[in-house]
N, C-alpha and C positions, 0 to 999 in steps of 0.2 A: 504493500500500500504506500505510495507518494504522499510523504508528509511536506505541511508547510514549513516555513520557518515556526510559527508561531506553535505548531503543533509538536514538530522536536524539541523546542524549547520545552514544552509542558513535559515532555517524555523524560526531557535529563533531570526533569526539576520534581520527578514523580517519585522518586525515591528517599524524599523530606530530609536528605543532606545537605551540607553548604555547598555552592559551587561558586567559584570567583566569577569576576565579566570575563577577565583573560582568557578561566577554563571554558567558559559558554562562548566564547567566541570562536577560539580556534574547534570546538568540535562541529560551531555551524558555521566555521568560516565567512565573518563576518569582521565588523570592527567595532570595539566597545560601544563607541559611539548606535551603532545598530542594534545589540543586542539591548542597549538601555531601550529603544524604542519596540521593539519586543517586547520585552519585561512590562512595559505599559500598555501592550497590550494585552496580556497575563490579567492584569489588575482589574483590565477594564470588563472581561468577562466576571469578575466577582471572587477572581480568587486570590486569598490574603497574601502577599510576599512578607516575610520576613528576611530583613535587610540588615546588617552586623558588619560595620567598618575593617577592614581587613583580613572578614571570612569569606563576605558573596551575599546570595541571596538563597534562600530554599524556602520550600513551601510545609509549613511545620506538620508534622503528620502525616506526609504524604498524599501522592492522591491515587487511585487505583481508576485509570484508565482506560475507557472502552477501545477496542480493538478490532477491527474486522476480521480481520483473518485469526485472531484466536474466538471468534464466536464460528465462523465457518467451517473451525476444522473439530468443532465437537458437533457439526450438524453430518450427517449421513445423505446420501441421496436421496430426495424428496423429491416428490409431485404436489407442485411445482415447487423448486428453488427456488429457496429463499433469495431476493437480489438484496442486500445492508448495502445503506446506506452511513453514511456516520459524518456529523454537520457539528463546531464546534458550540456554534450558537443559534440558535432558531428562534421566531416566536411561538409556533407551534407544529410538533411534529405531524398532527393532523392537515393544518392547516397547508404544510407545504406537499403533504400527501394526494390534498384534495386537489392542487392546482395541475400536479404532476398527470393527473386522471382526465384533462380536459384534452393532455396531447397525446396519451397514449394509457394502454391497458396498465392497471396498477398488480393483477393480481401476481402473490408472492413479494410485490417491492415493502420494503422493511426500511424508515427511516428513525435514527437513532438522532439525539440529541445531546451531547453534556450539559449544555445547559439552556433551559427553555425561559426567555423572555415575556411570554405571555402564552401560556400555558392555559388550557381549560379544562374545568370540570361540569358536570350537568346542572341547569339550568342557569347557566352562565356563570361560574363560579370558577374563581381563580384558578391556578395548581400549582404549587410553590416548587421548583424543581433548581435550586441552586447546583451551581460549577459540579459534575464530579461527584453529586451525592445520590443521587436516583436514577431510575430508568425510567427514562420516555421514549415511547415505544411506540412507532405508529407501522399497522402493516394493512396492505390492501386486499381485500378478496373478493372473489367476483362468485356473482350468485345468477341462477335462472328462479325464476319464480316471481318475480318483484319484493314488496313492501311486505305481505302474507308470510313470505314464506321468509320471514324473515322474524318470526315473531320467535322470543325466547333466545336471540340471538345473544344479546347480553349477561344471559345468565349461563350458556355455555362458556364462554369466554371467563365468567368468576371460578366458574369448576375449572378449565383449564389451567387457571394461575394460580388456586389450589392444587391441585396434584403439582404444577411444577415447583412448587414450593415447599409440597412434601417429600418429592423426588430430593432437597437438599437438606433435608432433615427441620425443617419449618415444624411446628406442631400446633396445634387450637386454634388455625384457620376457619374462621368464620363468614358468611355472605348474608351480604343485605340488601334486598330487592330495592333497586333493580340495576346495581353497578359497583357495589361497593366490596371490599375485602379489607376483612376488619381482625384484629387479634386482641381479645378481653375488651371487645367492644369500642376499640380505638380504630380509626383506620389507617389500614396499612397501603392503598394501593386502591386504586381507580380507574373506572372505562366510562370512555367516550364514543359512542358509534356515530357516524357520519355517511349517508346514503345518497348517493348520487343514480340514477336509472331512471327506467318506467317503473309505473305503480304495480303493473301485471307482467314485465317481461324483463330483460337482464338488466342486473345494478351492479354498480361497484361499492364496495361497505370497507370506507376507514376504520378501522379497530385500533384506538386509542389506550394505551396504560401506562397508567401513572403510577411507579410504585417507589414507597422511599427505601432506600438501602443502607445509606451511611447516614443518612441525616441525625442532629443529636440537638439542635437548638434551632426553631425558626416561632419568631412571636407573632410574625404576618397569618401564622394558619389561626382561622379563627375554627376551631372544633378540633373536637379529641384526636391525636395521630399518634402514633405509632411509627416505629424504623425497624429494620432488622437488625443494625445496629445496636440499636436502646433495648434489643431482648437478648443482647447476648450472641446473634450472631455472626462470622465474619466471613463474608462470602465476595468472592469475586463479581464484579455487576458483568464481568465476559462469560462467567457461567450462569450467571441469575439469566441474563438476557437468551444464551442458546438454551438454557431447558424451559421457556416460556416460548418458546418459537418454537421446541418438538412437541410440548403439548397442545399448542395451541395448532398444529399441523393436525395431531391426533383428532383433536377436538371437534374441530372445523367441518373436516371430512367428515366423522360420524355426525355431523347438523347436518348437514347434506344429505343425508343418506336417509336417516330416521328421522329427522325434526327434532324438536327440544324435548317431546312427549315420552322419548327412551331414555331421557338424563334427568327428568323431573324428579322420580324418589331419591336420584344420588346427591340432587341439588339439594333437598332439604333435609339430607342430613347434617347439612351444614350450615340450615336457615338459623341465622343469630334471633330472630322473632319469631321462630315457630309456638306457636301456639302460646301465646304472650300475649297482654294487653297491649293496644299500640293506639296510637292517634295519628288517622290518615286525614293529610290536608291537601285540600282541590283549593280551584282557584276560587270555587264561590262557597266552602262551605266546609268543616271540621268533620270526622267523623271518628267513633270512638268503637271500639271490639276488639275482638280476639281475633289475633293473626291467623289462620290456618295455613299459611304455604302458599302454593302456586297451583294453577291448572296447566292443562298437559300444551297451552302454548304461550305459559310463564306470567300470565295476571295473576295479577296477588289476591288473592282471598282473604275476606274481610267478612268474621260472623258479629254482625252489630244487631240488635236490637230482635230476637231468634229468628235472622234471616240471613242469609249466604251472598254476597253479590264478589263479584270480579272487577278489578281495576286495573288498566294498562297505560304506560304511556303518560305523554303531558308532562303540565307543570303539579307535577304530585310529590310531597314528602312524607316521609314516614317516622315517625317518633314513636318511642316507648311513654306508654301513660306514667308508670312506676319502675322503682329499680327491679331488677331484676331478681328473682328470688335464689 
């Protein structure tokens, strides 16, 4: 892979040692004068330099690096290949997914971020994805069927980055209708879906996730989060990222095949509101009952007032009435 200046500069400076200008220069051949201007650019993506008068500069801690070709070479021949992308700065990896889709087929393309600028979550809601610390992960897939066959889409995809997350020894992965992965009821990780097609015939579906990995301090999130970091774990984001691309390879093809109807009882083993009091809020009106889970094309069932109804879609949230017992 053909790095920038800016990007071998982050490579020398990823192993949270000092390096002089002298040493960063002659390995990028360059002249001090140059490598300073580098260095600010470092900065300007968000990540801290730490600067010590006649030791250099390092970045304290390190930083642990997406890669292409180390995400490729744990991926196996697939239908279709994956094509990774890897962008050092974006404002969203959907968003440049979606524009890539107006010139040519997206399905298999995979665009990666270190760090996303304006990032989104559902209902328009930020997604904080500082330098270096999370996976943004936007991949494309192409469907027949339209909008319909497209229902439960999002809740195969939270089963997906479940198993891939147990696949690295993750534990007490939970989901919450209709995008969310959460751990002790925090969230860890987030989807975005994005549909471009006809309503009855072929579409292309951006698959957005947001998940944190090293993150340990951000006060912009406003709601409970979670890292894998903060529980203890310490994983490479070049292997977080290829075992979310085999499973989500697995995943995808079996929604194609069977529809969301053959993954529904797996999904709510993992429903964090299963059978919970919850408070579902529409745009014109509160409503209060007992969660039951999902129907076989992923509405949420809702027993309020001794009657059963279904909800999909929209601007809908869901909240717990009480703690949890």
């Amino acid at each position: 892979m053909s790095l920038t200046s800016l990007n071998q500069l982050l490579h020398l400076l990823a192993d949270g040692e000092f390096h002089s200008g002298t040493a960063l220069g002659r390995h990028l051949s360059m002249t001090r004068a140059a490598v300073w201007k580098q260095l600010k650019g470092v900065e300007a993506l968000g990540v801290n330099l730490h600067r010590v008068r006649g030791r250099g500069y390092r970045i304290s801690g390190g930083l642990d690096l997406l890669d292409v070709e180390a995400i490729q070479r744990q991926l196996p021949i697939l239908d279709p290949s994956f094509n990774v992308q890897l962008h050092m700065s974006l404002p969203s990896t959907n968003q440049t997914l979606m524009q890539h889709q107006q010139q040519r087929s997206i399905h298999g393309d995979v665009v990666l971020a270190e760090v996303q600028t304006s990032g989104r979550g559902r209902l328009g809601r930020q997604w904080q994805s500082p330098f270096g610390q999370n996976v943004a992960l936007s991949l494309g897939w192409h469907f027949h069927g339209g909008a319909v066959a497209l229902e439960g889409l999002s809740l195969v995809v939270g089963l997906a980055l479940t198993h891939a997350l147990a696949d690295m020894g993750v534990k007490q992965v939970q989901l919450k209708w209709p995008n969310d992965v959460l751990i002790d009821g925090k969230k860890l990780a987030g989807i975005l879906l994005e549909m471009r097609g006809e309503a009855t015939g072929p579409c292309h579906v951006v698959i957005g996730i947001g998940l944190n990995v090293h993150l340990m301090h951000d006060d912009a999130i406003d709601q409970p989060w979670v890292s894998l970091a903060q529980l203890g774990y310490q994983l490479s984001r070049n292997d977080v990222v290829a075992q979310i691309l085999l499973r989500l390879n697995e995943y995808l093809r079996e929604f194609v095949q069977h529809g969301f109807g053959a993954m529904r009882d797996e999904w709510q083993q993992y429903h964090y509101y299963q059978d919970q009091k919850v408070q579902l809020l529409l745009p014109t009106k509160c409503i209060e009952g007992i969660c039951r889970g999902v129907n076989q094309v992923g509405a949420l069932i809702i027993e309020h007032s001794g009657v059963i109804e279904a909800y999909s879609g929209g601007e809908i949230s869901l909240r717990p009435i009480e703690e949890r017992q």
